[in-house]
PDBQT receptor file of N, H, CA, C and O in Angstrom, charges set to zero:
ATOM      1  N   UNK A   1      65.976   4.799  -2.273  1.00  0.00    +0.000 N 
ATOM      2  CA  UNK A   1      64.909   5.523  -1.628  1.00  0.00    +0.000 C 
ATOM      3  C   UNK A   1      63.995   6.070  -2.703  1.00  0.00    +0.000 C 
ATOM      4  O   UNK A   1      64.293   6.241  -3.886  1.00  0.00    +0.000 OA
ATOM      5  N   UNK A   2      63.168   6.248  -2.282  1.00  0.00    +0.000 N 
ATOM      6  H   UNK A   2      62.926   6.110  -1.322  1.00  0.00    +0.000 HD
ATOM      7  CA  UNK A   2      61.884   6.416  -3.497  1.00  0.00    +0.000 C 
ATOM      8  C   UNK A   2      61.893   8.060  -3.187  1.00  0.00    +0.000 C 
ATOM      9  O   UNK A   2      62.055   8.662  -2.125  1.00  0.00    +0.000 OA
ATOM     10  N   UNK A   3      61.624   8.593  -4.700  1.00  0.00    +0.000 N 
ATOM     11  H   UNK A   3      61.492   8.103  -5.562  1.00  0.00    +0.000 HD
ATOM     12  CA  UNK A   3      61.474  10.381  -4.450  1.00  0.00    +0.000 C 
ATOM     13  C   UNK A   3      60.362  10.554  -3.527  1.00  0.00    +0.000 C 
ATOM     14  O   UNK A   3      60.525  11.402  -2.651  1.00  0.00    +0.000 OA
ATOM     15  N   UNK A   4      59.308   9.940  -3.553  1.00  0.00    +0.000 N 
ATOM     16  H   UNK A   4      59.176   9.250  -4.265  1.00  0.00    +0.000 HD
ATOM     17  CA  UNK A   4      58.124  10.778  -2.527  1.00  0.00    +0.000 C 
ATOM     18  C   UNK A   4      59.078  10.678  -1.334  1.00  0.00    +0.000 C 
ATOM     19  O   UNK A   4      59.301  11.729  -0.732  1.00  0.00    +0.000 OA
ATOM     20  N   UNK A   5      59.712   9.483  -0.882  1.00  0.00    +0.000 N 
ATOM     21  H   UNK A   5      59.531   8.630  -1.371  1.00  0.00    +0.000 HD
ATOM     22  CA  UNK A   5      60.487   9.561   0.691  1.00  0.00    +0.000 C 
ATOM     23  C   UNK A   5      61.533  10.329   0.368  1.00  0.00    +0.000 C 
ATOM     24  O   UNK A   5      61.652  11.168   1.261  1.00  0.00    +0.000 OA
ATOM     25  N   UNK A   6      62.415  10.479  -0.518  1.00  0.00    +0.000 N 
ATOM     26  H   UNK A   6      62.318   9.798  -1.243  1.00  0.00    +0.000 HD
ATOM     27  CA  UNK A   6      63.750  11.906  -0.862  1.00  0.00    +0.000 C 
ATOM     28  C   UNK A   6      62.735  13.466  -0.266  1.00  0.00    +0.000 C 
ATOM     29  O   UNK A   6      62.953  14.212   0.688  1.00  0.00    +0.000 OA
ATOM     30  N   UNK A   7      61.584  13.485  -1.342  1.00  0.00    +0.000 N 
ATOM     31  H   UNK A   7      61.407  12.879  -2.117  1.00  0.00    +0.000 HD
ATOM     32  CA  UNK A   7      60.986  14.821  -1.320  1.00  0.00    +0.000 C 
ATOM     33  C   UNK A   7      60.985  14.769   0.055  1.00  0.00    +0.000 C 
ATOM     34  O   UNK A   7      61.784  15.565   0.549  1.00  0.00    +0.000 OA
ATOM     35  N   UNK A   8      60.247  13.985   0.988  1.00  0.00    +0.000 N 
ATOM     36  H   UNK A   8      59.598  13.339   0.586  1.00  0.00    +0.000 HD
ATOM     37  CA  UNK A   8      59.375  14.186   2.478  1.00  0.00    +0.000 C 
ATOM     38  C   UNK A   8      60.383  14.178   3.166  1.00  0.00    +0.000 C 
ATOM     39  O   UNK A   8      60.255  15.009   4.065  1.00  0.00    +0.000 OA
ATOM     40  N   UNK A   9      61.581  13.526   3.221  1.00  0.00    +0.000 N 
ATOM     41  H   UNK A   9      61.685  12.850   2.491  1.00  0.00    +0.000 HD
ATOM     42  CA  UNK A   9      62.984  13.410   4.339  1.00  0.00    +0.000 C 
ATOM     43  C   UNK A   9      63.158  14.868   3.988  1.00  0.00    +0.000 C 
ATOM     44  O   UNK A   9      62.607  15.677   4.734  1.00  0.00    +0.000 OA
ATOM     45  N   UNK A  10      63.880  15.337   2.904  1.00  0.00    +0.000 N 
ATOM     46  H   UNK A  10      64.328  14.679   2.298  1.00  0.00    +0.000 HD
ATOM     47  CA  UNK A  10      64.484  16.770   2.534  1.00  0.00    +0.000 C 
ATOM     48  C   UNK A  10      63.584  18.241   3.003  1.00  0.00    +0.000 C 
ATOM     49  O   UNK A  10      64.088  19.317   3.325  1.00  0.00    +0.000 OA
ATOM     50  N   UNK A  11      62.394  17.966   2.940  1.00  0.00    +0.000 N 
ATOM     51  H   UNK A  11      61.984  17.092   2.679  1.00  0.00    +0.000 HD
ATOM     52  CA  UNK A  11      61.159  18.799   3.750  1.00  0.00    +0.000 C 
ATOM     53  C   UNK A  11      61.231  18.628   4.918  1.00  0.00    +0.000 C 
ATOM     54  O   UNK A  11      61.366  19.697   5.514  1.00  0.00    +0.000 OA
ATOM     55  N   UNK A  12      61.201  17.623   5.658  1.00  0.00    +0.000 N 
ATOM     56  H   UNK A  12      61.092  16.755   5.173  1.00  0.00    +0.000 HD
ATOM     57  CA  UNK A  12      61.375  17.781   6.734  1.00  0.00    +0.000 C 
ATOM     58  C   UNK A  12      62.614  17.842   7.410  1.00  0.00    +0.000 C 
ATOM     59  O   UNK A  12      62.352  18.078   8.590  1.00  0.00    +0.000 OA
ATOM     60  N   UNK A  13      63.755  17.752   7.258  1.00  0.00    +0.000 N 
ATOM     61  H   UNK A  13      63.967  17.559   6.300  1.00  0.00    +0.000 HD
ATOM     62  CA  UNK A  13      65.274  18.546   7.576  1.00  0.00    +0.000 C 
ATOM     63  C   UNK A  13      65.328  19.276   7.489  1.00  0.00    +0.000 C 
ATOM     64  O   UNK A  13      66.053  19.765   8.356  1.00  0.00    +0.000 OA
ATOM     65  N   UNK A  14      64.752  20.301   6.495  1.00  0.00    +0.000 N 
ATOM     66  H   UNK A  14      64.163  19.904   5.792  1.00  0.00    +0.000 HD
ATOM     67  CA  UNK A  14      64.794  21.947   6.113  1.00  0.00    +0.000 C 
ATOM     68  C   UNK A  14      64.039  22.455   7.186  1.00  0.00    +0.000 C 
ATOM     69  O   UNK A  14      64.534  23.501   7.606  1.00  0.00    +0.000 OA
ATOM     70  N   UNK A  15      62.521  21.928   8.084  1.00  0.00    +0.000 N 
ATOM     71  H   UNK A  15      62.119  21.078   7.743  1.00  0.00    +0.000 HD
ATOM     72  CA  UNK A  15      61.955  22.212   8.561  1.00  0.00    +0.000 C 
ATOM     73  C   UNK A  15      62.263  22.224   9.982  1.00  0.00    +0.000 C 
ATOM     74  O   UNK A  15      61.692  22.984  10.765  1.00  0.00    +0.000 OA
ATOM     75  N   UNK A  16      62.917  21.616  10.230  1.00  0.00    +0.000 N 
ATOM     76  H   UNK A  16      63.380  20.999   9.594  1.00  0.00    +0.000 HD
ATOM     77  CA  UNK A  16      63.477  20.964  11.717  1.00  0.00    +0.000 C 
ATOM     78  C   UNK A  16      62.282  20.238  12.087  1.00  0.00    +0.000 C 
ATOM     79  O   UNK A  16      61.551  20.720  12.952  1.00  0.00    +0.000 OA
ATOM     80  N   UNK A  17      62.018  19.223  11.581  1.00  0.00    +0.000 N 
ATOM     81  H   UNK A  17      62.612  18.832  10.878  1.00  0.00    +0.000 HD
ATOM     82  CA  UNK A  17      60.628  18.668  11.736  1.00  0.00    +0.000 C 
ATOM     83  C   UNK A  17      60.903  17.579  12.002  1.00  0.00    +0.000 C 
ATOM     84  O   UNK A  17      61.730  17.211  11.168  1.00  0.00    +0.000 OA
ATOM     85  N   UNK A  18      60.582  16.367  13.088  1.00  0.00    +0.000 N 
ATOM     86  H   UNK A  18      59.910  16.666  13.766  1.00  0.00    +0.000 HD
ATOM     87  CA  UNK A  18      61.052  15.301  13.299  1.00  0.00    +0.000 C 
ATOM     88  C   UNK A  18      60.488  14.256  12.251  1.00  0.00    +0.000 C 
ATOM     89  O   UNK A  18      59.281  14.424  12.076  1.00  0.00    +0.000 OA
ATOM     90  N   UNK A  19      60.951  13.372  11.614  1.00  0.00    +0.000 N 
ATOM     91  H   UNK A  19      61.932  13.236  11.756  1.00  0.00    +0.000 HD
ATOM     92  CA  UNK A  19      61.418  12.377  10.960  1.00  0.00    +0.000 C 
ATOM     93  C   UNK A  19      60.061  12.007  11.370  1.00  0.00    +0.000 C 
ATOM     94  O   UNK A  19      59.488  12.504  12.339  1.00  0.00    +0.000 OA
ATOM     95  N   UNK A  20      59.496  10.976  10.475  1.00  0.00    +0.000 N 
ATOM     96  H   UNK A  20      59.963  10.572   9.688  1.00  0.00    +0.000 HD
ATOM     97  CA  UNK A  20      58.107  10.017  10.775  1.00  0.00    +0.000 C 
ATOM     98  C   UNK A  20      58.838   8.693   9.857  1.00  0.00    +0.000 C 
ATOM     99  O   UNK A  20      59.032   8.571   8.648  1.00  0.00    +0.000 OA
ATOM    100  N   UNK A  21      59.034   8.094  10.630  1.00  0.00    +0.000 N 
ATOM    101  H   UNK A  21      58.876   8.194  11.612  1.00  0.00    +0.000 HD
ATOM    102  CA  UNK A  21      59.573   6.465   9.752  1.00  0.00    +0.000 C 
ATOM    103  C   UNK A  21      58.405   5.866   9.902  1.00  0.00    +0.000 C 
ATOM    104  O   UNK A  21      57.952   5.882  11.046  1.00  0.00    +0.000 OA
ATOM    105  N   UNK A  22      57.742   5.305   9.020  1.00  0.00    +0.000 N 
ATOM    106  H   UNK A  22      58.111   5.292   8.091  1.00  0.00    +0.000 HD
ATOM    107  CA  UNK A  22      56.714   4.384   8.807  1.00  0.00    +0.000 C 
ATOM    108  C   UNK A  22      56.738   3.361   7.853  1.00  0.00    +0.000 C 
ATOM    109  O   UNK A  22      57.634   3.191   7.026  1.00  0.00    +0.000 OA
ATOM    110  N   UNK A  23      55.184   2.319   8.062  1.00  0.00    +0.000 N 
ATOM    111  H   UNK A  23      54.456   2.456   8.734  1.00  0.00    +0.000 HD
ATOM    112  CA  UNK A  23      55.790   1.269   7.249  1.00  0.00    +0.000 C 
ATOM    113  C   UNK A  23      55.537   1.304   5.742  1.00  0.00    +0.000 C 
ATOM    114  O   UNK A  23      55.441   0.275   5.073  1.00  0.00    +0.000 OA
ATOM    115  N   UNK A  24      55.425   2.627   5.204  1.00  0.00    +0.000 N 
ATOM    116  H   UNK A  24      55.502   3.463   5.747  1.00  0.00    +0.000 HD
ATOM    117  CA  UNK A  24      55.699   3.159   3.955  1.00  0.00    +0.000 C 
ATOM    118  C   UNK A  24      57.119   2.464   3.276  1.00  0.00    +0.000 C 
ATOM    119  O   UNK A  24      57.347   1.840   2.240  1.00  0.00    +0.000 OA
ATOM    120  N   UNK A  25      57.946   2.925   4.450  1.00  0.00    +0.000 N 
ATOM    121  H   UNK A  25      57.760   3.432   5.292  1.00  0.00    +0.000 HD
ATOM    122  CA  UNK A  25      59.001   3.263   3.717  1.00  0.00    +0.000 C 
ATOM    123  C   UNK A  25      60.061   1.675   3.436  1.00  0.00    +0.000 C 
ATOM    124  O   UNK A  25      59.809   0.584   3.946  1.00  0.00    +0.000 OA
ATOM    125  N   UNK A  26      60.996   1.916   2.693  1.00  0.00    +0.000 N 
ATOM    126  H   UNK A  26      61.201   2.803   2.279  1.00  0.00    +0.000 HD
ATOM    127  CA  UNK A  26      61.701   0.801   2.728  1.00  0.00    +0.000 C 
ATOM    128  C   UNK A  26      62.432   0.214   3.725  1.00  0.00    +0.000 C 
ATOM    129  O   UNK A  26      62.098   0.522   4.869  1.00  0.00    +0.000 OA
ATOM    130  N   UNK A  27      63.568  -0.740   3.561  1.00  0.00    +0.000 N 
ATOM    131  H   UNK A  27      63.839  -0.990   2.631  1.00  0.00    +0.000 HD
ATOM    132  CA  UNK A  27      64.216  -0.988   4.678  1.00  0.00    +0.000 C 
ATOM    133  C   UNK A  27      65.700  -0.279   4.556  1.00  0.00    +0.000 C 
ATOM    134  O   UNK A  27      66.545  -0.500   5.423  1.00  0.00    +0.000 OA
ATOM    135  N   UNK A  28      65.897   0.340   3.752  1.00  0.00    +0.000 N 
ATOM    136  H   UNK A  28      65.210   0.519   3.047  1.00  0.00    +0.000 HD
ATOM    137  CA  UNK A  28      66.993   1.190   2.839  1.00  0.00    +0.000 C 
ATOM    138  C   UNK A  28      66.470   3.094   3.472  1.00  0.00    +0.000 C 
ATOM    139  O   UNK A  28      67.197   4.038   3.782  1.00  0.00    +0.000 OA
ATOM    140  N   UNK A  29      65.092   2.985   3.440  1.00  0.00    +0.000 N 
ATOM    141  H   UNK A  29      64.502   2.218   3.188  1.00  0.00    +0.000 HD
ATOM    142  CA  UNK A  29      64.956   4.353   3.393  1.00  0.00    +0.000 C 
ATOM    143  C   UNK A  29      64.779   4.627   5.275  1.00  0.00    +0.000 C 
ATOM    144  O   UNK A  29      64.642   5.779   5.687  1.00  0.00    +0.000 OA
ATOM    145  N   UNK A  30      64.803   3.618   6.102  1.00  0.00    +0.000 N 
ATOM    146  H   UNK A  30      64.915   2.682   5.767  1.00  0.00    +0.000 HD
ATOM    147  CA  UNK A  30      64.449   3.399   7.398  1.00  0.00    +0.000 C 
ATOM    148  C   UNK A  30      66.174   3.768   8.065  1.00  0.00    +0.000 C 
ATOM    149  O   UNK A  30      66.528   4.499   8.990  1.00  0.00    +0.000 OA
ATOM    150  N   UNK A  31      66.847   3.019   7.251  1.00  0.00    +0.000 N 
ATOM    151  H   UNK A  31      66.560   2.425   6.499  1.00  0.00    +0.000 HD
ATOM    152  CA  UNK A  31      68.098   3.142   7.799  1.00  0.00    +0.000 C 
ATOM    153  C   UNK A  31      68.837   4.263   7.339  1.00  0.00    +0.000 C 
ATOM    154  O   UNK A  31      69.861   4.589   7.940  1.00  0.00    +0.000 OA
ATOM    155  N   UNK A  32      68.419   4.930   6.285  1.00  0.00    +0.000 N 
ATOM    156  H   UNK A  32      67.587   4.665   5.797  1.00  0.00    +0.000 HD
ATOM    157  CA  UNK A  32      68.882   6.232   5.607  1.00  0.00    +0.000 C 
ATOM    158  C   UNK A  32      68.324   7.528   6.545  1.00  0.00    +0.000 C 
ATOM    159  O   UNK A  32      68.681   8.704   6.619  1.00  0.00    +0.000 OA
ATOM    160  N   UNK A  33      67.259   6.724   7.236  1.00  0.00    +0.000 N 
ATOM    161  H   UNK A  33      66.969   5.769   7.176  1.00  0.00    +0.000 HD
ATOM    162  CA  UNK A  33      66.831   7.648   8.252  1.00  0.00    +0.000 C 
ATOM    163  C   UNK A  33      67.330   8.129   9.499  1.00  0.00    +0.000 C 
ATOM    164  O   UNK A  33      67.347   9.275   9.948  1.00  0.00    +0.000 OA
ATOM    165  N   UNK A  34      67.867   6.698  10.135  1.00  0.00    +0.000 N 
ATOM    166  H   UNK A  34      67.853   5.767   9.770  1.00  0.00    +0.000 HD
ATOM    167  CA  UNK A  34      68.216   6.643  11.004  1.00  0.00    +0.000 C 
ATOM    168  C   UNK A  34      70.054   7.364  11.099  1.00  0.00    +0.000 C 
ATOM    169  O   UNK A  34      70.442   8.020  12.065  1.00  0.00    +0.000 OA
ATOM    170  N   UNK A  35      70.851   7.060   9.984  1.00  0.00    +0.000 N 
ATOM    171  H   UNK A  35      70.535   6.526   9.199  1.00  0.00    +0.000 HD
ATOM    172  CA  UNK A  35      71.780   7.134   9.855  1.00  0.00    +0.000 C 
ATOM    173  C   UNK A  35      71.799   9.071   9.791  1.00  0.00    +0.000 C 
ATOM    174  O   UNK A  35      72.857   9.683   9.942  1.00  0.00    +0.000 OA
ATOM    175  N   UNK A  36      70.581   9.721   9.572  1.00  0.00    +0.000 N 
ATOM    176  H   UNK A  36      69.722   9.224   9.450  1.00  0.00    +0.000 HD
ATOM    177  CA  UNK A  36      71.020  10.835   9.152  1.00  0.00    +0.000 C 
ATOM    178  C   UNK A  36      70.658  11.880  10.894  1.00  0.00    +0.000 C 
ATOM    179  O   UNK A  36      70.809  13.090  11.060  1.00  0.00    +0.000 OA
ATOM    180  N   UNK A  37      70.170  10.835  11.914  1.00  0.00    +0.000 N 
ATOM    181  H   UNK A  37      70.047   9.851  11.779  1.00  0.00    +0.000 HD
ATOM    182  CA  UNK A  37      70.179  11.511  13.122  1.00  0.00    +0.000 C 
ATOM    183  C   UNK A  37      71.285  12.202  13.344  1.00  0.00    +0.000 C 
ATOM    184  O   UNK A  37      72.408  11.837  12.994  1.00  0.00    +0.000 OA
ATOM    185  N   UNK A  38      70.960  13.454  14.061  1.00  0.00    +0.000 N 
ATOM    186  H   UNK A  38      70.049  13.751  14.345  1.00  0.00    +0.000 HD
ATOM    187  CA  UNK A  38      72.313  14.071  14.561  1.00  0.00    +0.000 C 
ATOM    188  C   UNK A  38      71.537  14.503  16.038  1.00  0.00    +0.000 C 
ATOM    189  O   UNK A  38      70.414  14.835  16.419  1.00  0.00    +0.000 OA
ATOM    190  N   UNK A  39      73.576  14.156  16.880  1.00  0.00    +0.000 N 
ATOM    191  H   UNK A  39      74.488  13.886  16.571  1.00  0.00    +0.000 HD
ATOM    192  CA  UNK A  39      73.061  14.109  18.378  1.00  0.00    +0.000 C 
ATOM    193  C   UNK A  39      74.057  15.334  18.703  1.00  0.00    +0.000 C 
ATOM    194  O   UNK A  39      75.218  15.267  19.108  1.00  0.00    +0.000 OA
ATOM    195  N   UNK A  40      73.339  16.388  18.434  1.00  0.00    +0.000 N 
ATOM    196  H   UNK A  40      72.396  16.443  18.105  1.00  0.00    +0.000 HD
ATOM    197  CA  UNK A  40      74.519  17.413  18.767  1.00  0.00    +0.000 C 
ATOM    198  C   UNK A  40      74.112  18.529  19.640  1.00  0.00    +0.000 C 
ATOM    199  O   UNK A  40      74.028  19.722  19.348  1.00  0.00    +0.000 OA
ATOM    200  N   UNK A  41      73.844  17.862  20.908  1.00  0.00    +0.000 N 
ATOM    201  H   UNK A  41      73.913  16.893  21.145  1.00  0.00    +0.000 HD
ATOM    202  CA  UNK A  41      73.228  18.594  21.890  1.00  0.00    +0.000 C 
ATOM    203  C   UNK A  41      72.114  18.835  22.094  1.00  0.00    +0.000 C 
ATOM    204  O   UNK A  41      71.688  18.923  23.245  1.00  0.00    +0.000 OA
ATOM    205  N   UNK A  42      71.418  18.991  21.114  1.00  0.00    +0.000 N 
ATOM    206  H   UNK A  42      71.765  18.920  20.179  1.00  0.00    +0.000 HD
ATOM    207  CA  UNK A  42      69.630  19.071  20.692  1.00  0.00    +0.000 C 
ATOM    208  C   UNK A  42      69.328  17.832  20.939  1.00  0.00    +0.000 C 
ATOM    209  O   UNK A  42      70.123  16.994  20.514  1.00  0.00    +0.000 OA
ATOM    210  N   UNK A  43      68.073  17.342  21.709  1.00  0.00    +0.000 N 
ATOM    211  H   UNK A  43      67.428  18.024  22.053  1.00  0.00    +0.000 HD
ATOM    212  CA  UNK A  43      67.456  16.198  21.343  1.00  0.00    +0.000 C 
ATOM    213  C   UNK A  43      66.937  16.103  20.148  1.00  0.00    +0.000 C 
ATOM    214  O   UNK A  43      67.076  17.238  19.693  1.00  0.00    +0.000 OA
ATOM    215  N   UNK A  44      66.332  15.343  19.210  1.00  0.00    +0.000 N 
ATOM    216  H   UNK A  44      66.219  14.421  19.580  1.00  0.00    +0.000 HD
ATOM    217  CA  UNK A  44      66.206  15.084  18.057  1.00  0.00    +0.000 C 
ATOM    218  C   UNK A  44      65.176  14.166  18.154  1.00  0.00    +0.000 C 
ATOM    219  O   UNK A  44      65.585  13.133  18.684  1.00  0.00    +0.000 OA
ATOM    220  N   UNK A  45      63.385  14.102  17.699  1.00  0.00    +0.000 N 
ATOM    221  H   UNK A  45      63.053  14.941  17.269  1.00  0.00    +0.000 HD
ATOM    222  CA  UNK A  45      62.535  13.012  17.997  1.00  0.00    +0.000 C 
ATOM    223  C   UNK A  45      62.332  12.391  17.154  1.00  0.00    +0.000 C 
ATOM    224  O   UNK A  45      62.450  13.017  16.100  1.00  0.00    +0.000 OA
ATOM    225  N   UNK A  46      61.957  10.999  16.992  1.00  0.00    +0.000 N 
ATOM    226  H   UNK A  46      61.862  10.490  17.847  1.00  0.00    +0.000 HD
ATOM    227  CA  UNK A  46      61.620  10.317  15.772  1.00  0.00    +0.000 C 
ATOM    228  C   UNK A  46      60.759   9.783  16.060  1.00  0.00    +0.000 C 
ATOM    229  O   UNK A  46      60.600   9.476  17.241  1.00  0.00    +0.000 OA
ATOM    230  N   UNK A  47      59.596   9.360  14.827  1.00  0.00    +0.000 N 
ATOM    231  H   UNK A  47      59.725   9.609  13.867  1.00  0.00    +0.000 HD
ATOM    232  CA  UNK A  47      58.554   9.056  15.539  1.00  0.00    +0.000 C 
ATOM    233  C   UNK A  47      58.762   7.486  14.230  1.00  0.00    +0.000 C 
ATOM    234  O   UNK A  47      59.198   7.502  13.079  1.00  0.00    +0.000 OA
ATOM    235  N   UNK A  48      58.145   6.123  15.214  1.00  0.00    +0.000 N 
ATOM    236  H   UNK A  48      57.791   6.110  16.149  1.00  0.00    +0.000 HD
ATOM    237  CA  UNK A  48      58.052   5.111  14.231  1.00  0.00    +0.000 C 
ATOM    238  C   UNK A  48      56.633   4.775  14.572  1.00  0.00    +0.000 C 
ATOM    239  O   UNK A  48      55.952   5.210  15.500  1.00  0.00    +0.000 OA
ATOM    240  N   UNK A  49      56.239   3.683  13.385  1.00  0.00    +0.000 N 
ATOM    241  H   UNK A  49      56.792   3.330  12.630  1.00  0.00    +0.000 HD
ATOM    242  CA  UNK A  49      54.609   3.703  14.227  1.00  0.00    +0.000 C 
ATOM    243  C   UNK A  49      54.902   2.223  13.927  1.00  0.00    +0.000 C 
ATOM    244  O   UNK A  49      56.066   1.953  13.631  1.00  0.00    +0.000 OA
ATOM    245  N   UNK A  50      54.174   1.424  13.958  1.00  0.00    +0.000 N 
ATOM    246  H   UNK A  50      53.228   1.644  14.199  1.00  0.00    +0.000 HD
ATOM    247  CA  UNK A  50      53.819   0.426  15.025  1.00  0.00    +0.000 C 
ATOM    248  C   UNK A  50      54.819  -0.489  14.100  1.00  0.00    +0.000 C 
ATOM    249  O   UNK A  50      56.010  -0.643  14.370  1.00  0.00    +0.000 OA
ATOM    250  N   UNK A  51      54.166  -1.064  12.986  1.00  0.00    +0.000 N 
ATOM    251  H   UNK A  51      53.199  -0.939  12.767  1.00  0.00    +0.000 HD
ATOM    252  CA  UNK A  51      55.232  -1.796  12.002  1.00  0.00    +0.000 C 
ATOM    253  C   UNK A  51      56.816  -1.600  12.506  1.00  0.00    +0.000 C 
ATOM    254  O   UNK A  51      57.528  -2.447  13.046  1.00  0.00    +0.000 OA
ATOM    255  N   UNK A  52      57.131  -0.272  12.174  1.00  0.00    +0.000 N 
ATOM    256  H   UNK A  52      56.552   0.416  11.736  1.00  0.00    +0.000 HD
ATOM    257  CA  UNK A  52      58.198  -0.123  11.657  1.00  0.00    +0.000 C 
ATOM    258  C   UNK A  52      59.218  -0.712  13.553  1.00  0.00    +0.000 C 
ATOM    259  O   UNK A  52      60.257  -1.331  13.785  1.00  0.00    +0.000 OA
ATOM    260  N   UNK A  53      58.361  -0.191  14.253  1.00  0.00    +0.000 N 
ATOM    261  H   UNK A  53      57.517   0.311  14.065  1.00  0.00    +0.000 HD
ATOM    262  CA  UNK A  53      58.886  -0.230  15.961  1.00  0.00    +0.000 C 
ATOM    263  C   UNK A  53      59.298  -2.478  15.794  1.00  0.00    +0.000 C 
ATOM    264  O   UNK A  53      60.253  -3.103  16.254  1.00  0.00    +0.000 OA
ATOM    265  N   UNK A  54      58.153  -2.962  15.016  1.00  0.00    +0.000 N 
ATOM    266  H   UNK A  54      57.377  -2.453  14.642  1.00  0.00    +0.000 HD
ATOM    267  CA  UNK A  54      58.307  -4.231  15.192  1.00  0.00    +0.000 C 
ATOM    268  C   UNK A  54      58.901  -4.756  14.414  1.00  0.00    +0.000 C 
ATOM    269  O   UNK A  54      59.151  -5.946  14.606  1.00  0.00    +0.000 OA
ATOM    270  N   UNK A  55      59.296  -4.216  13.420  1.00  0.00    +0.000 N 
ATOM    271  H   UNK A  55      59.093  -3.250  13.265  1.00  0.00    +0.000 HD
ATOM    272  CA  UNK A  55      60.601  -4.483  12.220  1.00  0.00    +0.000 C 
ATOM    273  C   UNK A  55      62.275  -4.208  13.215  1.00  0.00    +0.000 C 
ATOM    274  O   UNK A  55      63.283  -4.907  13.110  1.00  0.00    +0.000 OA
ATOM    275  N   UNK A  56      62.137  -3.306  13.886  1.00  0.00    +0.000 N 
ATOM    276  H   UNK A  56      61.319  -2.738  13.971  1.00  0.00    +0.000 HD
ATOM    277  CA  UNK A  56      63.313  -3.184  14.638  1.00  0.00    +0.000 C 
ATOM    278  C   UNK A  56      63.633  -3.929  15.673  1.00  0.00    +0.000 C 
ATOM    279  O   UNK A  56      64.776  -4.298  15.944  1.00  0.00    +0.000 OA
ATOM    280  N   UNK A  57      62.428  -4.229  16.417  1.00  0.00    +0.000 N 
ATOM    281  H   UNK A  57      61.500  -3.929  16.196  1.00  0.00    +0.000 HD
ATOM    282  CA  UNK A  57      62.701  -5.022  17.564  1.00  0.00    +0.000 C 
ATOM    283  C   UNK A  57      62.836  -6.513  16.912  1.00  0.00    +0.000 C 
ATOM    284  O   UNK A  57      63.299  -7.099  17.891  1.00  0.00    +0.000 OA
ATOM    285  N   UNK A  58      62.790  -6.947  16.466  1.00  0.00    +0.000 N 
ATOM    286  H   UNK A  58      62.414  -6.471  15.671  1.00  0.00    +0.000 HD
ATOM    287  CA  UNK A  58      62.810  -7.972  15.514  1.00  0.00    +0.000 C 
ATOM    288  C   UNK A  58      64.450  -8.315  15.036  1.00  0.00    +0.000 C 
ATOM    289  O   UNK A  58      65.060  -9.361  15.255  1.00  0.00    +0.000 OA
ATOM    290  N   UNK A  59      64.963  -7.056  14.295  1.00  0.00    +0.000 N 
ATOM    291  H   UNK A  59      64.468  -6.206  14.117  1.00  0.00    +0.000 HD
ATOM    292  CA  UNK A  59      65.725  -7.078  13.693  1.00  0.00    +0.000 C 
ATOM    293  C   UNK A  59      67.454  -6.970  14.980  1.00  0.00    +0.000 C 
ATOM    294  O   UNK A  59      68.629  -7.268  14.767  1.00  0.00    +0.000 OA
ATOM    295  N   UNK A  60      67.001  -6.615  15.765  1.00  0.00    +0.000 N 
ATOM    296  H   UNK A  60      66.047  -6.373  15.938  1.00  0.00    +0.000 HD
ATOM    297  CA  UNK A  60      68.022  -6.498  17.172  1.00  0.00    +0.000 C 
ATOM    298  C   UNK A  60      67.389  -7.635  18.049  1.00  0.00    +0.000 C 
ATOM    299  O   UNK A  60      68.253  -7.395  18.893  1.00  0.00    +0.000 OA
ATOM    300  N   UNK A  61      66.919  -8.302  18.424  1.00  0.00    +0.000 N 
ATOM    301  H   UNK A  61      66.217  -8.497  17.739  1.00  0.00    +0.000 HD
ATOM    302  CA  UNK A  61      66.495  -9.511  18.710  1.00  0.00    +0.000 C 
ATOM    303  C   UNK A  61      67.659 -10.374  17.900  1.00  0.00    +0.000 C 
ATOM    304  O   UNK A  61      68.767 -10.748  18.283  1.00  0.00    +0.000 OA
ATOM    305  N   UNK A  62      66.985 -10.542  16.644  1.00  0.00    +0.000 N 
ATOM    306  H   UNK A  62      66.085 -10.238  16.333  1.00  0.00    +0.000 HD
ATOM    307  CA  UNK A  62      68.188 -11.500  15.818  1.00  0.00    +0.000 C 
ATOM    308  C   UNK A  62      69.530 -10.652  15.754  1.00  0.00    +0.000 C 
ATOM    309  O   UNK A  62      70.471 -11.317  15.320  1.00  0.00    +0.000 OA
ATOM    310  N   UNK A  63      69.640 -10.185  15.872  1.00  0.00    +0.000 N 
ATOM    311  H   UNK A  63      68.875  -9.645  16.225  1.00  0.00    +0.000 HD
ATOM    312  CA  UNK A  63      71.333  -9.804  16.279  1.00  0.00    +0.000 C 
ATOM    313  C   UNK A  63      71.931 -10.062  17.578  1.00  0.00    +0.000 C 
ATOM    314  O   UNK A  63      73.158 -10.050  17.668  1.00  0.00    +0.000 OA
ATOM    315  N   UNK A  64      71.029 -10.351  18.839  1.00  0.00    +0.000 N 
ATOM    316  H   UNK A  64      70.032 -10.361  18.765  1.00  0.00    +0.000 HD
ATOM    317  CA  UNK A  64      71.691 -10.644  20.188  1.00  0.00    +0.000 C 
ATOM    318  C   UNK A  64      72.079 -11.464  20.136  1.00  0.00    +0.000 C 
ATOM    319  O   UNK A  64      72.680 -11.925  21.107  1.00  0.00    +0.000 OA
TER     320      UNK A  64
């Protein structure tokens, strides 16, 4: 993961600020993202924007 995405993930956890995955980021720093959701009664929002939504659907497609 690249420090600008360390700095901006770690700012925004401290913040309770929902996550922005974009197509900035890697495919390492997407799943570092995802992996760090927590479902603990709180909803939790994430926002992807358009890329990143079609990198996923993509990527679960080829997994069915």
């Amino acid at each position: 993961m690249g420090q600008n995405s360390a700095d901006y993930l770690a700012t925004t956890a401290a913040r309770d600020e929902p996550e922005i995955i974009d197509q900035d980021m890697t495919r390492g720093d997407i799943i570092a993202a995802l992996e760090r959701l927590k479902f603990r009664g709180m909803p939790r929002t994430v926002q992807l924007d358009r890329p990143v939504r079609d990198f996923l659907v993509s990527a679960l497609r080829r997994k069915a």
